[in-house]
GUTORKE-881592 format. One record per atom (N, C-alpha, C): x, y, z. Coordinates in steps of 0.05 Angstrom, whole numbers, plus 5000, padded with zeros to 4 digits. Layout:
<sites>
XYZ...
</sites>
This chain:
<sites>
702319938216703720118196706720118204708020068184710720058189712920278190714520398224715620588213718420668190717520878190719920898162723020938176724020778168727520838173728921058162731321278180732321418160734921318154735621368127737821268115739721568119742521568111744321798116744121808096744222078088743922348061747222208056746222148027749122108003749922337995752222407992753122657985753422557950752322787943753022727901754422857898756522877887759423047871758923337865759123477869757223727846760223717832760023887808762023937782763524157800765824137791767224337796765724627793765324677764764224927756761125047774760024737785757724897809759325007833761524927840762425007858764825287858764125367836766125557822763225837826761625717815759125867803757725947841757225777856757225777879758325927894759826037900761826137915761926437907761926427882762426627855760626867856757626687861755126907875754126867898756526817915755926867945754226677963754526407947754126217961755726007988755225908007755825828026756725488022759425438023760325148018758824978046757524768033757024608059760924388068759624228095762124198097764023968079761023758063761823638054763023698016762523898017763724077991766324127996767424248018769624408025771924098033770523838037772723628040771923518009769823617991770723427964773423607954772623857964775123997949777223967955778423997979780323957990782123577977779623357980780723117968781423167941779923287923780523337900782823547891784023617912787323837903788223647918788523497920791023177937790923077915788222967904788122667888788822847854789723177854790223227829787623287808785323157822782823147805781923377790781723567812781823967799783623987785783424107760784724267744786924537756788524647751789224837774788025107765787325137738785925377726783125317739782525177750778825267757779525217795782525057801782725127830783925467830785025507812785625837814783126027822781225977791778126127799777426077820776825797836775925887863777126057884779426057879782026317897780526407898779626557867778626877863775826967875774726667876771526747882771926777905773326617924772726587953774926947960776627067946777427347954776027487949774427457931771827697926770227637941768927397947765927287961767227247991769227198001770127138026768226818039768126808056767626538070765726598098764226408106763126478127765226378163764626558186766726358196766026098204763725918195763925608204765525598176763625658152766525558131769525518128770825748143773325858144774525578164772825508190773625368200772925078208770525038181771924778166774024738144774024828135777024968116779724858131779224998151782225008165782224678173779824538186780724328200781524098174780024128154780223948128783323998122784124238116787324238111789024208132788824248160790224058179789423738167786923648174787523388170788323248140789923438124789623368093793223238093794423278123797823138119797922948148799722998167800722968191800023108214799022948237798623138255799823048277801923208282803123198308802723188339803122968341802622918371803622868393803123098412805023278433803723168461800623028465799722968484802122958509803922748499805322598521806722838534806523018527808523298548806423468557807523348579805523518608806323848595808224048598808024278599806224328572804924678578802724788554805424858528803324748501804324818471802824988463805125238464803625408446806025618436805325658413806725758387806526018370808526198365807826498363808226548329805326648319806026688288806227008285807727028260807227328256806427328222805727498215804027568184806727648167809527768180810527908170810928068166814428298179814328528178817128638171817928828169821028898154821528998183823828738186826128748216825128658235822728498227821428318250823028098265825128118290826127908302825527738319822527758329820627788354820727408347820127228330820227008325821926858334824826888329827826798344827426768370826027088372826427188411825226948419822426938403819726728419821326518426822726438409823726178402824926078433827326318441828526208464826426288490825926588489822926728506821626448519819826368504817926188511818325958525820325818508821325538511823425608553824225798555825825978583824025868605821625968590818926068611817525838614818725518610816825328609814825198582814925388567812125348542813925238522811925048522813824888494812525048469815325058451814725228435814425068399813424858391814024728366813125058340815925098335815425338311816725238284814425188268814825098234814625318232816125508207816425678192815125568162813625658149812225708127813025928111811725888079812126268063810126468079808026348096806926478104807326738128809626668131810826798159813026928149813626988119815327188113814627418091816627638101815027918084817628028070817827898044821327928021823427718050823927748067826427608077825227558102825127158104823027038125825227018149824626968166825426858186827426618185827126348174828626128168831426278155830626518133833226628120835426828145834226978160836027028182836926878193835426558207836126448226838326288202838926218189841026148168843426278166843426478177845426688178847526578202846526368217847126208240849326018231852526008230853225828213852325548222852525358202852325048213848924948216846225148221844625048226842924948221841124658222840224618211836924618209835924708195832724738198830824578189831324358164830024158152829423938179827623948180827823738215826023598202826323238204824123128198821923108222819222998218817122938243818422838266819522628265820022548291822522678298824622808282827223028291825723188309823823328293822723598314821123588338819823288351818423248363819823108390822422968372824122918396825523128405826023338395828123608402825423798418822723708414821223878431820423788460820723538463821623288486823123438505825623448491828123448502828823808510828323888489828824228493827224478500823824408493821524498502821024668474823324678456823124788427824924718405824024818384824724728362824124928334825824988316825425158295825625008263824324978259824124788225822024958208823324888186822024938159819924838155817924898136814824708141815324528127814324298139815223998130811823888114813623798089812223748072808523528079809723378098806923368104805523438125805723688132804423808145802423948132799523978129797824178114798224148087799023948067799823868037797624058030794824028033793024208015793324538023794824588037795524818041798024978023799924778023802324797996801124827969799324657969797024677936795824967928794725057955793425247952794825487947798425567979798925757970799925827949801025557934802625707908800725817883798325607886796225767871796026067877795726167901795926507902797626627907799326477903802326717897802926777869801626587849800326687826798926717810796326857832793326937826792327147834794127307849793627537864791827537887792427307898790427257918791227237945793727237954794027207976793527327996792127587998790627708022788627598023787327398011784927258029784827198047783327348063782427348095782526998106779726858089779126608101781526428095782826478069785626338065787526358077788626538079790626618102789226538130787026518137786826328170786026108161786025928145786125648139788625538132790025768127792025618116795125598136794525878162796525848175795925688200792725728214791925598230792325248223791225158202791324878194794224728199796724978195799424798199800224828233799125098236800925118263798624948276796824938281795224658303796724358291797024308263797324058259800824028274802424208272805124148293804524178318802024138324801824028363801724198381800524518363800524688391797224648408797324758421795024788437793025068441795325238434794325488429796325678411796226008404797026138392796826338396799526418395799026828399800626928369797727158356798327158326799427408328801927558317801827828311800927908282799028088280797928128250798828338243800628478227801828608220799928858204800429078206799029188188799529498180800429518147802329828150803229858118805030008114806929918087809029798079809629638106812129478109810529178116807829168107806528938113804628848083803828648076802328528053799628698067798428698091795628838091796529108099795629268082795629648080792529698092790929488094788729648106788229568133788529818156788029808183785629508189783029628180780029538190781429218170782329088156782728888144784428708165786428888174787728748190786828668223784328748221783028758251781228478236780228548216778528328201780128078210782028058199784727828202785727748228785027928255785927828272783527708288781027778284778127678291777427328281778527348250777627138238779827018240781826898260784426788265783126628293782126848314782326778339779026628338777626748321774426558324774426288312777026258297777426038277778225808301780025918314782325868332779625668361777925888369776325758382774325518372773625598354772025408342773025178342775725148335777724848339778424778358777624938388778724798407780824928422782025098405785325168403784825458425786425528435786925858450787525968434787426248426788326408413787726698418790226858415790227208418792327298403790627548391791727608370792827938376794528048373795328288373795328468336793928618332794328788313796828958314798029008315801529228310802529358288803429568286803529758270806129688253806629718216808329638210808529888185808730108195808730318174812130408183814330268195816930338192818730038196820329998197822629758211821529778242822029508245822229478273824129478277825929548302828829598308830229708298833029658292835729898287836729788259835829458251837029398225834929298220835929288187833529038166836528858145836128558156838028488143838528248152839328028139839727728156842127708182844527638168846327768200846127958216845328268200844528418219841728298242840228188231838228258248839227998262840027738269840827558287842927698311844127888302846128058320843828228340841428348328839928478349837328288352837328068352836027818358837727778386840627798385841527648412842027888440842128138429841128318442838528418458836528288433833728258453833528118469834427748467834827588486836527638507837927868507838527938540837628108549835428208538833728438548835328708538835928748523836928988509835829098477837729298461835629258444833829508440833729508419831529758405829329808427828430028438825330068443823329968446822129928412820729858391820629628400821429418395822629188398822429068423823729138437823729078469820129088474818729268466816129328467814129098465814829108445813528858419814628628437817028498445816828238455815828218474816628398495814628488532811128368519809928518502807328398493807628168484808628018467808227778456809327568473810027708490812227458517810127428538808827638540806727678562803627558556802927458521800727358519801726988518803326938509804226738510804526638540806326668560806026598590802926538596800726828594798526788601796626558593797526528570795426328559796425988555798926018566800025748573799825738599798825888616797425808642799425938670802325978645805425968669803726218688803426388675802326608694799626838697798826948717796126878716795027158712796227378726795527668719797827698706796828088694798228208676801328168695801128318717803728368725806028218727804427868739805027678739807127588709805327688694806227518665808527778656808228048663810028138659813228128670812528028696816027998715817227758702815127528694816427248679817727378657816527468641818427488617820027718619819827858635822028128641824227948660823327798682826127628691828127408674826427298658828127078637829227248618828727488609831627728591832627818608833127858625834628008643836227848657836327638660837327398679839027278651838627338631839627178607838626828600835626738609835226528613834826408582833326708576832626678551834226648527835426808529838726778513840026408512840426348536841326048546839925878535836825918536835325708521835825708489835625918487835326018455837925838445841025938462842825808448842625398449842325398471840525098466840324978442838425098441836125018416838124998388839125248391841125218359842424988364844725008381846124828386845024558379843124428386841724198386841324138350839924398336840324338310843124398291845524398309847624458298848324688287848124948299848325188301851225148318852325338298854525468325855525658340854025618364854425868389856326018393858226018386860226168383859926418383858326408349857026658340856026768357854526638370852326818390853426878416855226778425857226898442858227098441859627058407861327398399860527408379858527618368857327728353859127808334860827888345863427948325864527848304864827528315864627268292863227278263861427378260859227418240861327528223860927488202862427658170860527948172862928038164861828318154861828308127860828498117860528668082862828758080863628758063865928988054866229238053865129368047864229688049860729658065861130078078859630228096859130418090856630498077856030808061854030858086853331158083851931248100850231438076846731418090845331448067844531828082845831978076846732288081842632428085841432608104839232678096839732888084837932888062838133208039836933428049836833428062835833668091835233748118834333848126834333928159831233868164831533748185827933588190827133388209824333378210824233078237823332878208823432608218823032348202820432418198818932468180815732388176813532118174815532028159814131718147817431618136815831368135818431148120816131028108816730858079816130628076817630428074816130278091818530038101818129748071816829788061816729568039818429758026819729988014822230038003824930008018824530038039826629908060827729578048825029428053826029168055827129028019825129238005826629227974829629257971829229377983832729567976834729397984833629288009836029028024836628798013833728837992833328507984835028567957835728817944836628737924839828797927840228917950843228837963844028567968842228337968842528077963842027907984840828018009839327958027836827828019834727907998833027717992833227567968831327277979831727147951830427317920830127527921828327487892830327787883833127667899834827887896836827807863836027607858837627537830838527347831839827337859842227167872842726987876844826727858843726457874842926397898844226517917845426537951844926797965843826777991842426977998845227058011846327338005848427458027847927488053849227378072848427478108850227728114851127828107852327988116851528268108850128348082849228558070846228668092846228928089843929078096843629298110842329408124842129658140842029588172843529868177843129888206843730208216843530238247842730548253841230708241838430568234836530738226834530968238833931178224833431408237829431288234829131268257826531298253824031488250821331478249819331698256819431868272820532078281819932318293823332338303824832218289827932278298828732578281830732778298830933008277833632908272834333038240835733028239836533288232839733308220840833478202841533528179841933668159843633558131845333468127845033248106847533078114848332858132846532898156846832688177845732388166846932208173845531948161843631828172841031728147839031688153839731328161840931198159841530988153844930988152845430728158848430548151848230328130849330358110848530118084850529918084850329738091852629498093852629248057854529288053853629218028856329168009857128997988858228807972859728797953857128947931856629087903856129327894857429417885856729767880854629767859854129547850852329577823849029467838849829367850847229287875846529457891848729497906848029927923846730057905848130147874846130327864843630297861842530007852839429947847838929937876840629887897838230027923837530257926839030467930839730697936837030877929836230817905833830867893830630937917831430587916829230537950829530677973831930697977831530768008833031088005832931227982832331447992829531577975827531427967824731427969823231307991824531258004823631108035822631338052824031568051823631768077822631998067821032128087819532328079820132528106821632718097821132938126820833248123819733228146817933508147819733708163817233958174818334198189818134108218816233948223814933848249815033608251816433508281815833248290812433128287812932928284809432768273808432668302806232698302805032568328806332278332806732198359807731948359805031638346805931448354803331228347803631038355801530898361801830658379802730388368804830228380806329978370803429818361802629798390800229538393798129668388796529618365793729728365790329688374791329418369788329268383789128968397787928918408788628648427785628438420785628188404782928068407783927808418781827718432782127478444779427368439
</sites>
């Protein structure tokens, strides 16, 4: 009797619409579904109205995490993948979700790269919240951020880092996707958002990742337990591929630091890099300087990892590298020498409090409105983003003030643009009879 041979299972096409319908009632993509899909938003084959519906199903139905992280590896391998082998020191790369006055990225930039860790950081839409990162670091005269593959790979060679815009083939089915949910109402999808940021930052050659997940009213996720969801399904994604990953949850229910604003915030960008600097801030990078060292191996206990990155700000190593790096992409240090250099605004209003009181709450997404329509963000009208417009000396949560005393400094252009802010940011603040319990920067730590 003759034994039977097995042949390999042919995969058959299913229709779009089973895979719409699938998903829709909480069905589970096998892996070879999740690469027809993925080929089929390259090859154009999907429609974008039935790639939209799947958005919607997979934000209602969510993903399982093997799904999520076949997902992710299919859109890494859907462009370029960068290859960093040949450099002995650890790659690893610091994302953030996005937060109003978030400068902690810049810091990483010089931070890390100080401390040994090569740092390859593509900037994506994903990593900005109204005014990204790439738009402050632009505030840099002369610099350039369009880096092609081999630009950024030889400047990571040579400098241990590098700051570029996300390059088109990096993650292409990821470009497909986000613009689909930026108009589908979808972009809090959990499994999307870790396929879609994990897929680029592994495909630029890190090795590992330390995520900050933002979470507040100055953040896209307003829900606490969502944003713990998001930092779970980041770092399990993260293992599953091989990759290191730790994620910090952090609180984003005010500004981080003293301004919100493109020049402004590069001016207390180069203040952090010498270890100076808001509180808040200083706080926030001590943690994200301290998971980064650890998991690039530089250092081995807490304390350990704490003196590294508390000696490279304080020594100014970090600062030095940082200016490096611009320099290399044709930045000019000057600025960052004398801060002073920077253009100012034309006029300085001070936003007066209408009463006697401690800070209660801010919302910081009216904060970062307000700046953006001072002409700091793009969706400010404006051909040209202003660097010089925005806030600074801000009164934070549990600061008292007086009547009259200013809640804020408004740096700004246009009187007809001040007025449509003005709106915002004095619906921004809320204060009481009583200082508010304090709250914690860092909320949860997953690894």
């Amino acid at each position: 009797m003759k034994k039977k041979t097995l042949t390999a299972r042919r995969f058959v096409k299913p229709s779009y619409s089973y895979l719409i319908e699938k998903k829709r009632d909480g069905g589970e993509f096998t892996q070879e579904e999740i690469r027809y899909l993925i080929d089929s938003m390259l090859d154009k084959e999907i429609p974008d109205y039935q790639l939209s519906s799947l958005c919607m199903a997979i934000y209602f139905q969510g993903m399982s995490a093997q799904e999520t992280a076949t997902l992710t590896e299919e859109m890494m391998m859907s462009g370029e993948v960068i290859e960093l082998s040949h450099l002995a020191k650890p790659k690893i790369d610091k994302f953030s979700t996005g937060g109003v006055g978030d400068k902690t990225s810049l810091v990483m930039l010089g931070l890390s790269a100080a401390c040994g860790v090569v740092t390859p950081m593509m900037c994506g839409p994903e990593d900005e919240y109204i005014i990204s990162t790439l738009d402050k670091a632009a505030a840099i005269p002369g610099l350039k951020t369009n880096l092609s593959i081999d630009e950024f790979t030889k400047q990571l060679d040579k400098l241990d880092g590098a700051l570029a815009a996300q390059n088109k083939e990096i993650s292409p089915a990821d470009a497909i996707l986000f613009a689909l949910r930026q108009n589908t109402g979808t972009i809090p999808s959990l499994p999307l958002i870790t396929g879609g940021v994990l897929s680029k930052k592994l495909a630029e050659g890190a090795e590992g990742l330390v995520i900050d997940v933002k979470w507040g009213n100055g953040s896209f996720i307003n829900d606490l337990e969502q944003a713990k969801q998001l930092a779970r399904s980041m770092t399990r994604v993260g293992r599953a591929l091989k990759r290191r990953c730790v994620a910090l949850v952090t609180d984003m229910n005010q500004p981080l630091g003293n301004c919100v604003g493109t020049g402004l915030e590069i001016k207390e960008t180069i203040q952090l890099l010498k270890g100076e600097g808001p509180e808040d801030l200083k706080e926030l990078v001590l943690k994200l300087g301290m998971e980064v060292v650890r998991l690039a191996g530089v250092a081995g206990s807490t304390l350990s990892a704490k003196q590294t990155v508390e000696r490279h700000l304080k020594e100014g190593k970090a600062f030095e590298k940082f200016k490096e790096i611009i320099a290399a992409q044709g930045g000019k240090t000057e600025y960052l020498d004398d801060p002073d250099k920077f253009p100012k605004a034309k006029h300085v209003r001070k936003l007066p409090a209408p009463k006697r009181g401690y800070v209660h709450s801010i919302n910081a997404a009216m904060i970062a409105r307000g700046v953006s329509l001072l002409g700091a963000g793009k969706d400010s009208g404006a051909k040209k983003i202003d660097y010089t417009v925005g806030i600074d000396e801000i009164k934070k949560i549990g600061d008292q003030v007086k009547q009259g005393e200013p809640l804020m400094m408004i740096h700004y252009n246009d009187e007809a643009k001040l007025e449509n802010a003005l709106e915002y940011f004095k619906n921004a603040y809320r204060l009481a009879p009583k200082r508010p319990s304090p709250s914690n920067l860092v909320i949860e730590r997953v690894a």
